[in-house]
Biopython code that builds the backbone (N, CA, C, O; Angstrom):
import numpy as np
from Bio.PDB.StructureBuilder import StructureBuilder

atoms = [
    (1, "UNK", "N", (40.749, 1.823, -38.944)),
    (1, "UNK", "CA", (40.941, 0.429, -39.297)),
    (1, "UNK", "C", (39.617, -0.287, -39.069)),
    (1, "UNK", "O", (38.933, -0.217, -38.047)),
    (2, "UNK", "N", (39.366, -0.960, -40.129)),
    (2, "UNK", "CA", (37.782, -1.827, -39.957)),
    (2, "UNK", "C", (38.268, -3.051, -38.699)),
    (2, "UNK", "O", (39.353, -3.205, -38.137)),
    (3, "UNK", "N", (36.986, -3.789, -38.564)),
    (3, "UNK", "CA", (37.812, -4.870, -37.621)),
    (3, "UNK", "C", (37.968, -6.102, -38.648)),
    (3, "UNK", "O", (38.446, -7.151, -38.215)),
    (4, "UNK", "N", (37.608, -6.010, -39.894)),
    (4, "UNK", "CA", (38.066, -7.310, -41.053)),
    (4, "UNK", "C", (40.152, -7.090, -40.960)),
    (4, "UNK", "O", (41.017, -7.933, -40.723)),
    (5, "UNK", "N", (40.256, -5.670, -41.254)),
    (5, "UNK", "CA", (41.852, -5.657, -40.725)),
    (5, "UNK", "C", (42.404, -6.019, -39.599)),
    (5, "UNK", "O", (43.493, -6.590, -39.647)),
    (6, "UNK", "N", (41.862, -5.801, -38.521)),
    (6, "UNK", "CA", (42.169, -5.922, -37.147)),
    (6, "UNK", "C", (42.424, -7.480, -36.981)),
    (6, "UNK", "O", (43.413, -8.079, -36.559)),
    (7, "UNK", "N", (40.927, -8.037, -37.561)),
    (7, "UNK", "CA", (40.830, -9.475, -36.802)),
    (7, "UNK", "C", (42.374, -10.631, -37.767)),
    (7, "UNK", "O", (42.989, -11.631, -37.396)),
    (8, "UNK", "N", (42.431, -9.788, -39.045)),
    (8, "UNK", "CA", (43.694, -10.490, -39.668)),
    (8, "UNK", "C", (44.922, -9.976, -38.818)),
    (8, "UNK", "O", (45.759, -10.859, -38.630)),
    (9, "UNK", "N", (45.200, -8.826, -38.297)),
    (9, "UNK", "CA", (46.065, -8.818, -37.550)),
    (9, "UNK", "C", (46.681, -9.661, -36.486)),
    (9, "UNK", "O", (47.893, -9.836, -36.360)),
    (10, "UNK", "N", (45.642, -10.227, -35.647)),
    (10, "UNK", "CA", (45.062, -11.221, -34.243)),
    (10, "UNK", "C", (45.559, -12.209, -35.209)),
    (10, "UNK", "O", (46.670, -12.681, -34.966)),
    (11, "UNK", "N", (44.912, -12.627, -36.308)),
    (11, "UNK", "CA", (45.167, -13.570, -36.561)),
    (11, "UNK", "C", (46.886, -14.054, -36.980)),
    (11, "UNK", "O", (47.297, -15.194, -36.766)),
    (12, "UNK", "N", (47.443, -13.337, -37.383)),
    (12, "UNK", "CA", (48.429, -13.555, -37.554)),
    (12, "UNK", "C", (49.735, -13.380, -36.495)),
    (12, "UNK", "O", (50.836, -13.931, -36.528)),
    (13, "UNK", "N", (49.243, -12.505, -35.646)),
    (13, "UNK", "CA", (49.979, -12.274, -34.579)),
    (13, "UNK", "C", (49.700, -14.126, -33.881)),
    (13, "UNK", "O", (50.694, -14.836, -33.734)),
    (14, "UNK", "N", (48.578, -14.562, -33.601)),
    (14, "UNK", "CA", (48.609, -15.917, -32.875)),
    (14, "UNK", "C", (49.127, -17.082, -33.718)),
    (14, "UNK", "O", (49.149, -18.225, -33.260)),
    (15, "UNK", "N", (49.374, -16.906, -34.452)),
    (15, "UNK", "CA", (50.063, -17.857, -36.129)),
    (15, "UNK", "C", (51.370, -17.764, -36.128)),
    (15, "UNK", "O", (52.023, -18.796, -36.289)),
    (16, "UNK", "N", (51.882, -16.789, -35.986)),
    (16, "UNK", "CA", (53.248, -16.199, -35.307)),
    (16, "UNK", "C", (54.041, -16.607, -34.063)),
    (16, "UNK", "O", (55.189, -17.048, -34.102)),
    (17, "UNK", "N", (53.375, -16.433, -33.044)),
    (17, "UNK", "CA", (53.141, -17.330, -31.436)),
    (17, "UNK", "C", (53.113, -18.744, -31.874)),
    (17, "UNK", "O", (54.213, -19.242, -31.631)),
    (18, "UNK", "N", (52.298, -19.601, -32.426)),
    (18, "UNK", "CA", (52.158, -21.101, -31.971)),
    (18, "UNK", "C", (53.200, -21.849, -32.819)),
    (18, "UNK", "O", (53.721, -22.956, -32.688)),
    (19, "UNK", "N", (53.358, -20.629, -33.960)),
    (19, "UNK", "CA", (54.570, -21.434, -35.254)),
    (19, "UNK", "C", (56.225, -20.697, -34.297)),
    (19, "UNK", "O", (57.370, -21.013, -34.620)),
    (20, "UNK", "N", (56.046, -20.199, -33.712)),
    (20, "UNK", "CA", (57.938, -19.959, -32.995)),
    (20, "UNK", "C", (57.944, -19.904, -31.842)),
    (20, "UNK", "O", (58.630, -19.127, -31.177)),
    (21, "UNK", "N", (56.943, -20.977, -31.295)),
    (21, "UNK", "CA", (57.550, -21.414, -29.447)),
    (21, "UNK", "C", (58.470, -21.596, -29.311)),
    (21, "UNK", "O", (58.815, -21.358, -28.153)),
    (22, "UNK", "N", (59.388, -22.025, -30.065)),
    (22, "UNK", "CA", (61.144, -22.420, -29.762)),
    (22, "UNK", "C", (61.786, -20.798, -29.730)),
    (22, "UNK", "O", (62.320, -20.356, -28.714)),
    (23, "UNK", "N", (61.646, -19.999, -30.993)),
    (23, "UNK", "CA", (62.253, -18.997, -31.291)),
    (23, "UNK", "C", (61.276, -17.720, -30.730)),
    (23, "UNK", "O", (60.625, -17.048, -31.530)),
    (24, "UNK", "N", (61.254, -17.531, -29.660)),
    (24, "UNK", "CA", (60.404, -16.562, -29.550)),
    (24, "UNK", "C", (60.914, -15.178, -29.848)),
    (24, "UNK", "O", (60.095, -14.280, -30.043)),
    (25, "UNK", "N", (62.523, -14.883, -29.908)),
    (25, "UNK", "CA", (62.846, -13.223, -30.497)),
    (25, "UNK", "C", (62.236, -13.331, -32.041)),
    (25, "UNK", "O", (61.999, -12.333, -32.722)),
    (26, "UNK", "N", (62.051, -14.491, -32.418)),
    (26, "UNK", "CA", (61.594, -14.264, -34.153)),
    (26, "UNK", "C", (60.453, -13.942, -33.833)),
    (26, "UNK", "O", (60.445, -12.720, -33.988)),
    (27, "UNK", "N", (59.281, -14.312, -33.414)),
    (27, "UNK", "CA", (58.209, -14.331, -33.205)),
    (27, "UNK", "C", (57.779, -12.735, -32.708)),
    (27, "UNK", "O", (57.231, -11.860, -33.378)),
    (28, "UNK", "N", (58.185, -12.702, -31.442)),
    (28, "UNK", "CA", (58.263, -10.973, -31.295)),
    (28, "UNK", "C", (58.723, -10.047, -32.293)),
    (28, "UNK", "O", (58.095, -9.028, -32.580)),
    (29, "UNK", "N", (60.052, -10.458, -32.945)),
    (29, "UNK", "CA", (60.355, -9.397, -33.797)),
    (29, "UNK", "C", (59.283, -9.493, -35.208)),
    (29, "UNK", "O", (58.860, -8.541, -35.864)),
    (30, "UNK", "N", (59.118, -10.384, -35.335)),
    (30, "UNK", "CA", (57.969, -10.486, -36.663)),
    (30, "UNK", "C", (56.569, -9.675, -36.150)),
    (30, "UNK", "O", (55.937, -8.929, -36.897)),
    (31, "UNK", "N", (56.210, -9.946, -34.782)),
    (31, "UNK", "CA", (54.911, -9.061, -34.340)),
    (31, "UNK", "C", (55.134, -7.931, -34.289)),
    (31, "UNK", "O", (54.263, -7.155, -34.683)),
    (32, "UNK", "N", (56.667, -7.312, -33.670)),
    (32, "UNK", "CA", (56.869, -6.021, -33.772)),
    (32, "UNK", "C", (56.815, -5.231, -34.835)),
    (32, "UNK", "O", (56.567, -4.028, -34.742)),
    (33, "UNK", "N", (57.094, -5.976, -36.203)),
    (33, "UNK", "CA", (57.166, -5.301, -37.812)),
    (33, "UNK", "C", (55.743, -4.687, -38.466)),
    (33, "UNK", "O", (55.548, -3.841, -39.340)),
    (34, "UNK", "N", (54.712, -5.615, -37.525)),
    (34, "UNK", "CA", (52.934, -6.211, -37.995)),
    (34, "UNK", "C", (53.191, -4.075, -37.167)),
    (34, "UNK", "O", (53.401, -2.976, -37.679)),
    (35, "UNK", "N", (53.033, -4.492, -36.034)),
    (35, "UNK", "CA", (52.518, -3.333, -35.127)),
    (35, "UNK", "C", (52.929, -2.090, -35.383)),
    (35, "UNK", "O", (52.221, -1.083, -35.348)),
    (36, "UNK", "N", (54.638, -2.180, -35.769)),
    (36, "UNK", "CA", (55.272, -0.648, -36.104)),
    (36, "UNK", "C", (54.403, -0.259, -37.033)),
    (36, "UNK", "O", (53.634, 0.639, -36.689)),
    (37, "UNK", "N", (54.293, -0.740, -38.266)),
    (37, "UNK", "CA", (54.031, -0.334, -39.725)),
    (37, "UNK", "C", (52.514, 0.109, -39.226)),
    (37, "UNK", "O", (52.095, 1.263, -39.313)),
    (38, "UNK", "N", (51.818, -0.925, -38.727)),
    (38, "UNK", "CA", (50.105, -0.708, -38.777)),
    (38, "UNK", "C", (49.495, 0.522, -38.039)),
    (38, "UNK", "O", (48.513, 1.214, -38.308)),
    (39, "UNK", "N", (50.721, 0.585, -36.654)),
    (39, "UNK", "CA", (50.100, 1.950, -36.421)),
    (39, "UNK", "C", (50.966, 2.768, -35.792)),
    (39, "UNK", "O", (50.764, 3.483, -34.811)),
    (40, "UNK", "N", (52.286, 2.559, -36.649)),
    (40, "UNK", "CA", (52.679, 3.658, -36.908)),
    (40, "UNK", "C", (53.865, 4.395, -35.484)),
    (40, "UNK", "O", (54.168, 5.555, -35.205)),
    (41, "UNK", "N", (54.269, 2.995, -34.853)),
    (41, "UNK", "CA", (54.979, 3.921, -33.756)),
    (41, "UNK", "C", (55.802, 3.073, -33.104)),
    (41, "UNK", "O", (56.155, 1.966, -33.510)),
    (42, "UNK", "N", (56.163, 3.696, -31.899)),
    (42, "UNK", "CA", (57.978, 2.878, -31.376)),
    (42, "UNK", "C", (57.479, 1.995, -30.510)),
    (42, "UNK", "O", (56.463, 2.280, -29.876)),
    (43, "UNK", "N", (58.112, 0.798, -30.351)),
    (43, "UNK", "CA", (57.837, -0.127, -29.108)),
    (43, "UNK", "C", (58.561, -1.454, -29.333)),
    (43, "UNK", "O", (58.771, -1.959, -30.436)),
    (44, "UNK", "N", (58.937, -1.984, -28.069)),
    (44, "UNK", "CA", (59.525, -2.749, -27.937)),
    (44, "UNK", "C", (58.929, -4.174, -26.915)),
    (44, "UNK", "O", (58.138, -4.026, -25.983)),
    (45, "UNK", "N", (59.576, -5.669, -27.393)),
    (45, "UNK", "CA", (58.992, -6.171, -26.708)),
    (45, "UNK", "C", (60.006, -6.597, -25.223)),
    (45, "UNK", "O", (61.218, -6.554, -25.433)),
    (46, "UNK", "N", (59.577, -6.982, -23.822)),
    (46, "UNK", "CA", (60.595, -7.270, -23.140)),
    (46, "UNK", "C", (60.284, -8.653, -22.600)),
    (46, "UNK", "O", (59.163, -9.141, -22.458)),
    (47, "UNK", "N", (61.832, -9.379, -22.233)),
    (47, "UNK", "CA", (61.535, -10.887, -21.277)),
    (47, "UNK", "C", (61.412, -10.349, -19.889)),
    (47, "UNK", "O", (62.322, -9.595, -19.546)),
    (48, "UNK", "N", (60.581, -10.560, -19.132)),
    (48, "UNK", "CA", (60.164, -10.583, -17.407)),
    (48, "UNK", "C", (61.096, -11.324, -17.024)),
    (48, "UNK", "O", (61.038, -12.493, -17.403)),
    (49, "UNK", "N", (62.279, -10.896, -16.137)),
    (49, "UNK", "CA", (63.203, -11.924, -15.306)),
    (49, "UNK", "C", (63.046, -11.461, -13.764)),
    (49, "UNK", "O", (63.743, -10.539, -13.340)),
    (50, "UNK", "N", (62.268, -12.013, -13.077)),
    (50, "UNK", "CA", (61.926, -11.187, -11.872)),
    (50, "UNK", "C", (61.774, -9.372, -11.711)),
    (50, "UNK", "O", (60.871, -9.059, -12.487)),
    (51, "UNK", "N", (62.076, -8.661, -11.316)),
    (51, "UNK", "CA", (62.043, -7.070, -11.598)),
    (51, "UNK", "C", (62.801, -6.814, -12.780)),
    (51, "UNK", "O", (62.452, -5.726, -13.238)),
    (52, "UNK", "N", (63.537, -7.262, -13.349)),
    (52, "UNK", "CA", (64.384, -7.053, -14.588)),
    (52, "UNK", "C", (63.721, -7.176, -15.580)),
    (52, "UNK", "O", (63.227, -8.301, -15.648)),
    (53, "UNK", "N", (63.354, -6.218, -16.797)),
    (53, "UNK", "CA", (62.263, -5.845, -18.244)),
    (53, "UNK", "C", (63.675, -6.053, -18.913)),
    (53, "UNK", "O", (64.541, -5.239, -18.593)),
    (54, "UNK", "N", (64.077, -7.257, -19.993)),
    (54, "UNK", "CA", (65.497, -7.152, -20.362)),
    (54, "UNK", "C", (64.653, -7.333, -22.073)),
    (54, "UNK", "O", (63.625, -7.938, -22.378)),
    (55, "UNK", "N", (65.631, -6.512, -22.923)),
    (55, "UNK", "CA", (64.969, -6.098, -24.359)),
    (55, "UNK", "C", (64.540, -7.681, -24.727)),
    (55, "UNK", "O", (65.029, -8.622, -24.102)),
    (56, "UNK", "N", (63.539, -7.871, -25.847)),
    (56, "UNK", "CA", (63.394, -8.685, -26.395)),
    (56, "UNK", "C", (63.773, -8.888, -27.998)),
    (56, "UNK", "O", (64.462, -9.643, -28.685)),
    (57, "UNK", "N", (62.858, -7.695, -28.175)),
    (57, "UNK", "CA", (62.335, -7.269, -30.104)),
    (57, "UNK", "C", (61.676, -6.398, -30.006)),
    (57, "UNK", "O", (60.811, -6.210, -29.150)),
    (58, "UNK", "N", (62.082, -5.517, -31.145)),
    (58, "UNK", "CA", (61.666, -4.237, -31.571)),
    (58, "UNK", "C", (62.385, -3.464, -32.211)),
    (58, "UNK", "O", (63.278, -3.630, -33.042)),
    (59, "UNK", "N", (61.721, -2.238, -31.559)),
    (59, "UNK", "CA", (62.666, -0.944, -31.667)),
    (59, "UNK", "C", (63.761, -0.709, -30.685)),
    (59, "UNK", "O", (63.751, 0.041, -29.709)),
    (60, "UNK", "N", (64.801, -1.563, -31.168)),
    (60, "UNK", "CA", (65.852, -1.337, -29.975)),
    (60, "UNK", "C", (66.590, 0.185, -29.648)),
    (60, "UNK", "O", (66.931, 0.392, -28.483)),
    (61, "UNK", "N", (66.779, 1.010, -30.455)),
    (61, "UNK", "CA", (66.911, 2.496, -30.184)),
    (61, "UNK", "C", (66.251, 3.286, -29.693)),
    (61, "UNK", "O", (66.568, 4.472, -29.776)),
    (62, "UNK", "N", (65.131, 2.888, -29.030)),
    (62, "UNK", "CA", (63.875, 3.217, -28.061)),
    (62, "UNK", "C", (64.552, 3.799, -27.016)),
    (62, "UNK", "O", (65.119, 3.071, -26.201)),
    (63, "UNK", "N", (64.584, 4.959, -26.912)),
    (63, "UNK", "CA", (65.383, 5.502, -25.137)),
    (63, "UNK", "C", (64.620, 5.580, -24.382)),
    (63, "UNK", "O", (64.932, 5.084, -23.299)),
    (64, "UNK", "N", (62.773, 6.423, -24.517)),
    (64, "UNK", "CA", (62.632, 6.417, -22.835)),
    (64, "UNK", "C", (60.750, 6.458, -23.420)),
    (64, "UNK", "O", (60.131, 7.477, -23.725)),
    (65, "UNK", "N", (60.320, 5.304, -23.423)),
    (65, "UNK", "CA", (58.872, 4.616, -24.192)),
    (65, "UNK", "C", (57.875, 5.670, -22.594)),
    (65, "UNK", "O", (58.226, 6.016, -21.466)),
    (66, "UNK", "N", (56.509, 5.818, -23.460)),
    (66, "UNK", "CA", (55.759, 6.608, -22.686)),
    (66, "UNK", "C", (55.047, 5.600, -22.126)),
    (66, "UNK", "O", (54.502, 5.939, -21.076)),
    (67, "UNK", "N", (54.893, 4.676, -22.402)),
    (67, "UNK", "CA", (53.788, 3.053, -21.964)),
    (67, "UNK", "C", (54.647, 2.089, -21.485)),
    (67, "UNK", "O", (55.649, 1.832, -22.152)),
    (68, "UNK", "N", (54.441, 1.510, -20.453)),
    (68, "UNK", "CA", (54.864, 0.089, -20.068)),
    (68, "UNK", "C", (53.818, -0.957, -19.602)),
    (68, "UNK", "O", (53.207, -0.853, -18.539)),
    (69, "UNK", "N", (53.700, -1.727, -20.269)),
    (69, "UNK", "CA", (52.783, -2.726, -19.762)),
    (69, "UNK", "C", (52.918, -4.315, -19.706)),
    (69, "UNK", "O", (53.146, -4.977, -20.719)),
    (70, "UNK", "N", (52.743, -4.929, -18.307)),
    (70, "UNK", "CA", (53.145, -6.360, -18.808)),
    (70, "UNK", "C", (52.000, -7.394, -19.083)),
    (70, "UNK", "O", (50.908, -7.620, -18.560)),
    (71, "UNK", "N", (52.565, -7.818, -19.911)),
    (71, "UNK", "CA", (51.416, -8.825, -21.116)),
    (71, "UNK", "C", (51.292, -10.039, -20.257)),
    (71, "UNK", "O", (50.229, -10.614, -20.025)),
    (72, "UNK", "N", (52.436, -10.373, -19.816)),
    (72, "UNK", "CA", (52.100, -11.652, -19.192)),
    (72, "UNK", "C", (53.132, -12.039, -17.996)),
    (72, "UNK", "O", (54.122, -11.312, -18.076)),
    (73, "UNK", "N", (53.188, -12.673, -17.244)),
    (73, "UNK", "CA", (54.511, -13.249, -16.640)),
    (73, "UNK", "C", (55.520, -13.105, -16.667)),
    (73, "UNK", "O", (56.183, -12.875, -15.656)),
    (74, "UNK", "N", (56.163, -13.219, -18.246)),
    (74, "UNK", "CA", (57.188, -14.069, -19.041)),
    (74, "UNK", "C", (57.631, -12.428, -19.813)),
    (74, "UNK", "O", (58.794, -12.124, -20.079)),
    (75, "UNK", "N", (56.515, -11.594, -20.051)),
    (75, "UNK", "CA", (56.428, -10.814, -21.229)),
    (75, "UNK", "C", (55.941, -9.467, -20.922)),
    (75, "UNK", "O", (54.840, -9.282, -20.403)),
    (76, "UNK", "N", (56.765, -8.505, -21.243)),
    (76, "UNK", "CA", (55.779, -7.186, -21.409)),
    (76, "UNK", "C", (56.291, -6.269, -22.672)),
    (76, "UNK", "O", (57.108, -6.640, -23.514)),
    (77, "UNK", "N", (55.571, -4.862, -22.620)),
    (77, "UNK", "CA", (55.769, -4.385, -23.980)),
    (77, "UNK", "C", (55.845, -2.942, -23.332)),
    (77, "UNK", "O", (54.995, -2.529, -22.543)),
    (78, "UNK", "N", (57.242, -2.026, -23.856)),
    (78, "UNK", "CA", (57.344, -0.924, -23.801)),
    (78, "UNK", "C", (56.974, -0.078, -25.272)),
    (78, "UNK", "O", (57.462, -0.371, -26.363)),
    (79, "UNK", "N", (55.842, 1.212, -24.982)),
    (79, "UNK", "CA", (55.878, 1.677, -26.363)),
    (79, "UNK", "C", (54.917, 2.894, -26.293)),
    (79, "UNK", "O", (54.073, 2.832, -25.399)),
    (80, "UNK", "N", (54.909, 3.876, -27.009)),
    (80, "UNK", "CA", (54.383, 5.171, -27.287)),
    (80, "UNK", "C", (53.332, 5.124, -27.761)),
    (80, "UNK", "O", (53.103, 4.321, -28.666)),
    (81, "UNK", "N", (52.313, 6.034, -27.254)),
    (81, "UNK", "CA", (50.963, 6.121, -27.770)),
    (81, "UNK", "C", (50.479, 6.144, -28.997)),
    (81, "UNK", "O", (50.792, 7.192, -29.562)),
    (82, "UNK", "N", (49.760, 5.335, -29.736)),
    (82, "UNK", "CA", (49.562, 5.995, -30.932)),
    (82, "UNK", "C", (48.989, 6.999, -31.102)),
    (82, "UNK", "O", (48.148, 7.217, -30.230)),
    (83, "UNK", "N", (49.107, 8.103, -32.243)),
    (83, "UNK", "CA", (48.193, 9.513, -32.542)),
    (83, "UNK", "C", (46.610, 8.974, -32.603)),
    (83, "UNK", "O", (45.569, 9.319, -32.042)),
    (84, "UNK", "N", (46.983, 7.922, -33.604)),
    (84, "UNK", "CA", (45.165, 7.779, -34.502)),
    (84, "UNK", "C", (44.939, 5.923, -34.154)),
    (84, "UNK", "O", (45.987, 5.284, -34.058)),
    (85, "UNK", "N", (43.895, 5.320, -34.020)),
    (85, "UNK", "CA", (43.923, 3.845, -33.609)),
    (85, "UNK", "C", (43.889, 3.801, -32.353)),
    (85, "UNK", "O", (44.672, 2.890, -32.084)),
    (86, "UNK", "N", (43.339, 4.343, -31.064)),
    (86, "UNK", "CA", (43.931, 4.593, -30.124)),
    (86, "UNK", "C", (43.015, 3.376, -29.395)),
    (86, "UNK", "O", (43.563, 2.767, -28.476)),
    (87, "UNK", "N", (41.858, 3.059, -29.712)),
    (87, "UNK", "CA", (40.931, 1.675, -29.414)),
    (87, "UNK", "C", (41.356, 0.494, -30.279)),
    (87, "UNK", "O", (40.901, -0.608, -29.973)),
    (88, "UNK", "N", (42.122, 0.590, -31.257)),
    (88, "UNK", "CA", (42.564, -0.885, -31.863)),
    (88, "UNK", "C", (43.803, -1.034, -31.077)),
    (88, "UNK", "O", (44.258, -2.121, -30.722)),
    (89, "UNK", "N", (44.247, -0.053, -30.864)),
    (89, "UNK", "CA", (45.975, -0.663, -30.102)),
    (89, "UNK", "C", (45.426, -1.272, -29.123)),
    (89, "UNK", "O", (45.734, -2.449, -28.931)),
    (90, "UNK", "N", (44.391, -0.556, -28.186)),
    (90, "UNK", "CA", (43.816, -1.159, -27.086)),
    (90, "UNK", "C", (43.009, -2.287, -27.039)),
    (90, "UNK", "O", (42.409, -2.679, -26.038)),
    (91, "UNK", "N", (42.999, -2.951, -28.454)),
    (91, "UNK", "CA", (42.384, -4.137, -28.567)),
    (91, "UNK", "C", (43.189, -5.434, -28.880)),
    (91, "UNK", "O", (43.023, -6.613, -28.566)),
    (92, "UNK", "N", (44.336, -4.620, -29.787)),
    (92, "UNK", "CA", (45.461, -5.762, -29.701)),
    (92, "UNK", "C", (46.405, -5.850, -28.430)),
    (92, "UNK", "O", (47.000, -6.878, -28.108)),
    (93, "UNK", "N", (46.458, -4.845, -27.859)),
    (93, "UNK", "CA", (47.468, -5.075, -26.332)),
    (93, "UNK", "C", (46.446, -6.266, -25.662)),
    (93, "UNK", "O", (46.946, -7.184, -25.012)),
    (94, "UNK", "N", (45.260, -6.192, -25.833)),
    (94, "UNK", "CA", (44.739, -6.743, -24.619)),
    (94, "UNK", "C", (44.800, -8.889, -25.398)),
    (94, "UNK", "O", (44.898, -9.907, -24.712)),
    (95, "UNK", "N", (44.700, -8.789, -26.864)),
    (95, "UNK", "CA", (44.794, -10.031, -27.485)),
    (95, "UNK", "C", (46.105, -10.204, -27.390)),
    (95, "UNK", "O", (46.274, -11.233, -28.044)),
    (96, "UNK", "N", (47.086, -9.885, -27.021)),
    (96, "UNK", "CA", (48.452, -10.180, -27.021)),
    (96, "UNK", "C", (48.485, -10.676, -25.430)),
    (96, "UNK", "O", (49.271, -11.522, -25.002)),
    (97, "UNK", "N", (47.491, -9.993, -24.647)),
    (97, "UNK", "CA", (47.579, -10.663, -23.189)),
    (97, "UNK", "C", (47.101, -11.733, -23.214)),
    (97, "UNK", "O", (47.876, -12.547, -22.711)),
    (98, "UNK", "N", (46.132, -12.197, -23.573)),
    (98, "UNK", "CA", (45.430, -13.444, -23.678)),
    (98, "UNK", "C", (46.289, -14.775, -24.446)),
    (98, "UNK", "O", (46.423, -15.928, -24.036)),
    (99, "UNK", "N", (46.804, -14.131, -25.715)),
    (99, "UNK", "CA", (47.580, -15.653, -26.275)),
    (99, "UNK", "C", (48.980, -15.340, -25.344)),
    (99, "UNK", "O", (49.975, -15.966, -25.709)),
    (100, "UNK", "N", (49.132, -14.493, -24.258)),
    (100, "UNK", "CA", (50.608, -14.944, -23.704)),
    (100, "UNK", "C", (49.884, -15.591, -22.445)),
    (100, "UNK", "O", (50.351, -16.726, -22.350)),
    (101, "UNK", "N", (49.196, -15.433, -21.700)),
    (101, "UNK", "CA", (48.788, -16.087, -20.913)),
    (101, "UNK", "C", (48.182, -17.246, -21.065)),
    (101, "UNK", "O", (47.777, -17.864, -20.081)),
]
sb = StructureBuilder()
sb.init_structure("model")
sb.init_model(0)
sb.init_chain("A")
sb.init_seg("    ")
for serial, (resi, resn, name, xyz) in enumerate(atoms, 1):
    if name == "N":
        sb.init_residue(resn, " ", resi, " ")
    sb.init_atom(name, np.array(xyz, "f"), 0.0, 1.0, " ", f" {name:<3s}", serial, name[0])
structure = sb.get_structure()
């Protein structure tokens, strides 16, 4: 992936975020559609309720994700490595930390 794709990705992922502060399962589930397709793999997003990761959006048939990471406070993301992209995933996990924080 060039980063002219990437940076439209970001971009739309934060376009997504500021247009469904009210609705945030739309918002996640619309980012989740961007991410499955682009590279290609399972993940889900979760709400932070003290120790409790409770589903958000995604891949809800997800049984047992190889990654857990929390994005923010409020937010984290369960999901499987990608094969190929393995520095762009690692560039959008880390822009998904920043517009949740």
């Amino acid at each position: 992936m060039n980063q002219e794709e990437l940076d439209s990705i970001k971009g739309e992922i934060q376009q997504l975020l500021a247009e469904n502060q009210a609705d945030e399962e739309k918002a996640f589930d619309r980012i989740y559609q961007i991410l499955a397709r682009t590279f290609g793999i399972k993940l889900y997003f979760c709400k932070i309720q003290g120790k409790r990761w409770a589903y958000l959006a995604g891949n809800d048939d997800m049984i047992t994700p190889e990654k857990q990471l929390q994005l923010s406070k409020r937010h984290g993301i369960l999901y499987d490595t990608p094969s190929s992209n393995k520095e762009d995933w690692a560039e959008i996990l880390e822009f998904l930390k920043e517009q949740l924080n």
